[in-house]
DRENDRENMI-954029 format. One line per 5 residues: number of its first residue (from 0); their letters; for each residue x, y, z of N, C-alpha, C. Coordinates in steps of 0.001 Angstrom, whole numbers. Example, Ala and Ser with C-alpha at 12.3 -4.5 7.8 and 13.67 -1.06 7.14 Angstrom:
REM DRENDRENMI-954029
0) as) 13190,-5690,7800,12300,-4500,7800,13200,-3300,7800 ~ 12850,-2250,7080,13670,-1060,7140,12900,30,7870
This chain:
REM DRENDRENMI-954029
0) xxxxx) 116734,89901,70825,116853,90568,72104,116977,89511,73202 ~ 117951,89690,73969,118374,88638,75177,117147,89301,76424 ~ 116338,88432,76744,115924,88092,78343,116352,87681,79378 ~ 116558,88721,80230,117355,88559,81578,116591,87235,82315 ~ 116734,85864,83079,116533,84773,83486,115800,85780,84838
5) xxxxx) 114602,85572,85386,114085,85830,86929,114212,84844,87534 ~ 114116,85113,88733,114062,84134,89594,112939,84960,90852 ~ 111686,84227,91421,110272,84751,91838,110053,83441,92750 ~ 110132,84032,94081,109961,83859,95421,108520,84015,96246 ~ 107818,82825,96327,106214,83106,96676,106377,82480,97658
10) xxxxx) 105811,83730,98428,105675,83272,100324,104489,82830,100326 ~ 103596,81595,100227,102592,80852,100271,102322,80218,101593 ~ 100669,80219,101781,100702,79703,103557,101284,77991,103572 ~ 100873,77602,101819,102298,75861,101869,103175,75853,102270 ~ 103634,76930,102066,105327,77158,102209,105908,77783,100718
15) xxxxx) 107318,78242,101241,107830,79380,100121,108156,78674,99215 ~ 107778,79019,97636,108372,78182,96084,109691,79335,95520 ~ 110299,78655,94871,111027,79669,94153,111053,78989,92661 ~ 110633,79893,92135,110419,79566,90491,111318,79690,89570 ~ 112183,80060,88789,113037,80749,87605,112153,80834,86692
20) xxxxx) 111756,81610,86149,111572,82312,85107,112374,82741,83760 ~ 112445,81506,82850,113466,81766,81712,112942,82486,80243 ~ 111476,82429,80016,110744,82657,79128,109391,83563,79323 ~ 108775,84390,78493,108047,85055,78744,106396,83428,79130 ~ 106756,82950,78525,106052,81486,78770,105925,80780,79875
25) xxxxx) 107043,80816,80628,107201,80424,82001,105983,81329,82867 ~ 105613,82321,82844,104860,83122,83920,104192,82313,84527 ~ 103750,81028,83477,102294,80583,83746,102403,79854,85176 ~ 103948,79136,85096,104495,78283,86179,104677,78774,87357 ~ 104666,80603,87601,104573,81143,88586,103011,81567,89469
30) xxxxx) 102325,81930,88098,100917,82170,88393,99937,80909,88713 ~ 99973,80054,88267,99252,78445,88620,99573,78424,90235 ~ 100448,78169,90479,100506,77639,92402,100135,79367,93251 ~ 100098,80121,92541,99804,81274,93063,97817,81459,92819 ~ 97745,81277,92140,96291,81346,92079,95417,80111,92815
35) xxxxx) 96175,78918,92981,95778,78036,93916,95633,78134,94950 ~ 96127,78884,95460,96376,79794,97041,95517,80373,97562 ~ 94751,81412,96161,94347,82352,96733,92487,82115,96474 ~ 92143,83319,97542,90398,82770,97929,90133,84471,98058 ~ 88877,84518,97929,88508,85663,98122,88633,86785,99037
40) xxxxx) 89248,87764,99373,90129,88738,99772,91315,88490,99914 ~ 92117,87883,99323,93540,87660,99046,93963,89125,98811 ~ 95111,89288,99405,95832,90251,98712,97390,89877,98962 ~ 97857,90083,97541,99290,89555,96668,99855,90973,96341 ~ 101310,91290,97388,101991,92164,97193,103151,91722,95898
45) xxxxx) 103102,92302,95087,104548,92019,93791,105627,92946,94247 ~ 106679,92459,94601,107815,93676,94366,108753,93638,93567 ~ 109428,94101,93223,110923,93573,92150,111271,94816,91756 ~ 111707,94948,91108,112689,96646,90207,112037,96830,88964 ~ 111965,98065,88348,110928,98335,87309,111529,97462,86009
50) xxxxx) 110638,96872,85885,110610,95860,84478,110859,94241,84830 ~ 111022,94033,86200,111530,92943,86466,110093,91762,86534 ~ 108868,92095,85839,107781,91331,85527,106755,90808,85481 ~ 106758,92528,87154,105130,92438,87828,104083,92088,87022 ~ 103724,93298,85633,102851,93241,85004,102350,91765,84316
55) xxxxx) 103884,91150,83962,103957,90091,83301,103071,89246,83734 ~ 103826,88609,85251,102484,87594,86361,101745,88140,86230 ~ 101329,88993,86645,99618,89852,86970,98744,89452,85374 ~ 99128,89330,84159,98645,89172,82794,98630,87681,83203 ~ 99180,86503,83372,99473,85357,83243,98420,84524,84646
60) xxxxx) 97842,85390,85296,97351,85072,86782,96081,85506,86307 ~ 95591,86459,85283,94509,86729,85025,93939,85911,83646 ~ 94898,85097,82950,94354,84908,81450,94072,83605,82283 ~ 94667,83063,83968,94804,81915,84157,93315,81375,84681 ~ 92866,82667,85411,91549,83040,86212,90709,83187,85243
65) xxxxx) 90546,82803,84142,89662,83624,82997,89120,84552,82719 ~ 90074,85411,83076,90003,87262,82701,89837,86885,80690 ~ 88384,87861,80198,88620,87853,78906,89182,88699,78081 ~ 90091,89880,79119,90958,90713,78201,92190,90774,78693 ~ 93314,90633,78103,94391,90766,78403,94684,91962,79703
70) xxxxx) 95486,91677,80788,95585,92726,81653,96323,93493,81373 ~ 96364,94931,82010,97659,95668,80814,98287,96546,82510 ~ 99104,97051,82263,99534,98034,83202,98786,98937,83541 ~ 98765,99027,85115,97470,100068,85829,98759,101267,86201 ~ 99994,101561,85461,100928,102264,85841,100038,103968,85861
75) xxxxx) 99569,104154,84976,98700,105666,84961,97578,105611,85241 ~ 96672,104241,85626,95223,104526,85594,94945,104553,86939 ~ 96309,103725,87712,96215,103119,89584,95894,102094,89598 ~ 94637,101254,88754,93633,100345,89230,93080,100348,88193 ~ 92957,98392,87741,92088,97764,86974,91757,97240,87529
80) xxxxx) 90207,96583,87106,89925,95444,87094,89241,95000,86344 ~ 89267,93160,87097,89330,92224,85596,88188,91281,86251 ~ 86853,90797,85706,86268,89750,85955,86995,88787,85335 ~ 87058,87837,86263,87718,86799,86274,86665,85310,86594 ~ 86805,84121,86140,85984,83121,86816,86533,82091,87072
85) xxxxx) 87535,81904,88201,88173,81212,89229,87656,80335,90280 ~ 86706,79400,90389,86222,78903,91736,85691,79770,91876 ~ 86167,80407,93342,85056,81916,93684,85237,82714,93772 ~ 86321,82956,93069,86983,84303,92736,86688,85025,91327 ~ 85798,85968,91412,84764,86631,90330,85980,88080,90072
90) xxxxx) 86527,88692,90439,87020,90183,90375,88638,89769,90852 ~ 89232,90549,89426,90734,90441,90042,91138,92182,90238 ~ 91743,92709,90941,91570,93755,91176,93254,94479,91356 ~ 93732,95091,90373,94913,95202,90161,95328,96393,90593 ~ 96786,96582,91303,96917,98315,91538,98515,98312,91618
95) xxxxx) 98757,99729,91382,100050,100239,91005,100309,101110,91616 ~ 101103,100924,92890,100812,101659,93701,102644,102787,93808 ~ 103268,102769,92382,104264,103147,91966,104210,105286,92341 ~ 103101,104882,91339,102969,106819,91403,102686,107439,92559 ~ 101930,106319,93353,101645,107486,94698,102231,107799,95694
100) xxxxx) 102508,109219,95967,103591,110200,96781,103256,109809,97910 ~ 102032,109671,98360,102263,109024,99710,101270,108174,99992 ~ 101010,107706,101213,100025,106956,101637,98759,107807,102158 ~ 98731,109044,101788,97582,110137,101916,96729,109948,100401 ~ 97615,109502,99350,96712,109471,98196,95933,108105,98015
105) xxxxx) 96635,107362,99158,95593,105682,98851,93680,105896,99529 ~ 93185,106681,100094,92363,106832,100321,90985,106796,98905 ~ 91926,107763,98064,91136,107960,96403,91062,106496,96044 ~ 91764,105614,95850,91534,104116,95207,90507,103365,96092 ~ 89890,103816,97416,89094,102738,98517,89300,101304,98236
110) xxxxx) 90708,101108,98649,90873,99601,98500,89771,98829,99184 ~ 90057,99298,100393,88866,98382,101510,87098,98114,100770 ~ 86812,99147,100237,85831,98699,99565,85901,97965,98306 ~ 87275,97975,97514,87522,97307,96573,87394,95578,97080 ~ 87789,95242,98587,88195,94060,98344,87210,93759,99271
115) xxxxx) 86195,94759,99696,84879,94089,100002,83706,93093,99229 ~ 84121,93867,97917,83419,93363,96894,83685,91647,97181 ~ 82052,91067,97308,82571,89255,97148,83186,89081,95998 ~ 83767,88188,96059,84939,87156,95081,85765,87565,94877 ~ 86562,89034,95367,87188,90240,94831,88801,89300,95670
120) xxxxx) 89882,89449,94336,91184,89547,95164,92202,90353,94810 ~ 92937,91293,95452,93511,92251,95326,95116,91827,94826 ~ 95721,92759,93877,97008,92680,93427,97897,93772,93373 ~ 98468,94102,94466,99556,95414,94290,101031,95190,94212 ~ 100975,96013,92307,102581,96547,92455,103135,97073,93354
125) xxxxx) 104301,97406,93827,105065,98480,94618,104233,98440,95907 ~ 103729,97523,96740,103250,97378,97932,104083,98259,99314 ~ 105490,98478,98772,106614,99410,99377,105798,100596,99830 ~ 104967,101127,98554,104410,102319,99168,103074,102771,99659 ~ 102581,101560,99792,100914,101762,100905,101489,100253,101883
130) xxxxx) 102762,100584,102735,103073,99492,103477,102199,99939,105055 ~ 102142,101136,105382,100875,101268,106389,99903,100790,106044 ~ 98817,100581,104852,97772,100182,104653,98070,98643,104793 ~ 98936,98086,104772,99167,96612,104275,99182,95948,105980 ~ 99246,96984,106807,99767,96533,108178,98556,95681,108707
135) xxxxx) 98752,94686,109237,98099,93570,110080,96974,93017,108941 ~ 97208,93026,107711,96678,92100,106523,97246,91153,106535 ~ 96380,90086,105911,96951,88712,105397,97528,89043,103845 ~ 99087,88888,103708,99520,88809,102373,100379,88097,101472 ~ 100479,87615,100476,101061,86493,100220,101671,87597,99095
140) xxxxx) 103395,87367,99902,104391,87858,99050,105266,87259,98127 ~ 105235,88217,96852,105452,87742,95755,107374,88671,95325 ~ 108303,88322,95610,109586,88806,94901,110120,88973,93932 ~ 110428,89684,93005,111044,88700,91821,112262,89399,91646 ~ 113080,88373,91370,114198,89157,91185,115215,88975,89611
């Protein structure tokens, strides 16, 4: 089976990287300078087109953080999370924000208390659709294309 080549665009407060992505192996090269970045209440918007590898980073950013279970898709659950032991980043806190019809259903997930939690840093798929909630946050955007 042929793998389409990505190419993943991280708006970092360093400044923007652009990665290629040729191998399911490569993730790691995206997730390393991305997890260097980030400190407790981070929140990392992913966008790209369905299959283009959100889940992928998000698995590769957590095995990197020492999450001890593989991360899997929060596509039906909304929201995982993963203890992680990163510096001081204890909770990786994952969301999929694909299924929800509007920004009336983000209330049920209480992000804000999600990323109250100390050490807690937040990760949303499809950030497109809780882009009111995202307004006047600090976020380090993630593209992939």
């Amino acid at each position: 089976m042929h793998k389409q080549t990505r190419r993943v665009a991280l708006s970092l407060a360093d400044g923007r990287q652009n990665i290629q992505v040729d191998r399911v192996e490569d993730w790691d090269a995206v997730a390393q300078p991305l997890l260097k970045s980030l400190e407790p209440g981070s929140i990392i918007a992913l966008s790209g087109e369905m299959g283009a590898g959100k889940t992928t980073l998000v698995q590769s950013l957590a095995k990197l953080a020492g999450a001890q279970k593989r991360a899997l898709s929060p596509t039906f659950a909304l929201m995982r999370v993963y203890p992680v032991k990163y510096e001081n980043i204890r909770r990786l806190v994952h969301v999929d924000a694909y299924r929800l019809e509007s920004e009336r259903d983000l209330p049920a997930l209480d992000l804000d208390e999600e990323l109250s939690e100390p050490g807690t840093v937040l990760v949303i798929e499809w950030p497109e659709n809780i882009q009111k909630w995202l307004t006047g946050k600090k976020i380090i955007k993630v593209l992939i294309k």
